[in-house]
N, C-alpha and C positions, 0 to 999 in steps of 0.2 A: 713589519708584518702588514699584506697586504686585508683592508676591511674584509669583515663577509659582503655575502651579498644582500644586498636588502628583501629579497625573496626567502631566506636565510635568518634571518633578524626574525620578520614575520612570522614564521617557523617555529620557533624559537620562544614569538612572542605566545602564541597559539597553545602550546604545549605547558606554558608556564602562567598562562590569566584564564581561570576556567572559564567565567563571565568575565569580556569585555566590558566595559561601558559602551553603552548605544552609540553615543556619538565618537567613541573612537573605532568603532565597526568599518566605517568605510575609511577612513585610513587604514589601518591593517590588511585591508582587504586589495586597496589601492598597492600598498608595500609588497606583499604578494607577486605582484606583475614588474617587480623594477629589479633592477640590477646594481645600479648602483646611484650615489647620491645627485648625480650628474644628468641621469637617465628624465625623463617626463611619461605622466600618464595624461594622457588630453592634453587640456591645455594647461592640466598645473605640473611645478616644476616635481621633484622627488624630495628636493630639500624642503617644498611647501607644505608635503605629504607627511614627510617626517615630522615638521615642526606643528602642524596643526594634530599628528596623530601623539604628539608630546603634551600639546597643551590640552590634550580630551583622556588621559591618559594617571590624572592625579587620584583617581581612588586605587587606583595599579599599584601595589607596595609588598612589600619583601626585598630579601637578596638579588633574587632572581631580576625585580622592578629595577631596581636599583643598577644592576649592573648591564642592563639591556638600555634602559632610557640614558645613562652614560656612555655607552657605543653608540645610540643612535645622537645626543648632541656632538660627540666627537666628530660623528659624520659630518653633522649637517655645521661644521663649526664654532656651535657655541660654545660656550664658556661655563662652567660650572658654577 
């Protein structure tokens, strides 16, 4: 099964964290504009988007957290 897209994800994310946290605002927001994990917004990569909007991203919790921050490490490679 081919990922979503990261514009998708974002989506996704939106719909499901009423309030962000501040600082994972503009990753989210960056996620928004990408396609996929491979993709760049300026001069940072998508996986750098993913993984810094992963690490701003820890008061995010439920199902929902869970099973979205799990597709996005899958993306971006990590490991669980």
């Amino acid at each position: 099964m081919e990922p979503r897209a990261l514009f998708e994800v974002a989506d996704d994310i939106r719909q499901n964290w009423a309030k962000p946290h501040y600082a994972a605002v503009p990753y989210l927001e960056a996620m928004g504009g990408l396609l996929n994990i491979r993709d760049s917004f300026g001069f940072d990569s998508a996986k750098s988007i993913v993984l810094y909007f992963l690490a701003n991203a820890g008061t995010w919790r439920g199902e929902d957290a869970r099973r979205i921050k799990a597709e996005l490490r899958s993306m971006a490679g990590v490991k669980s």
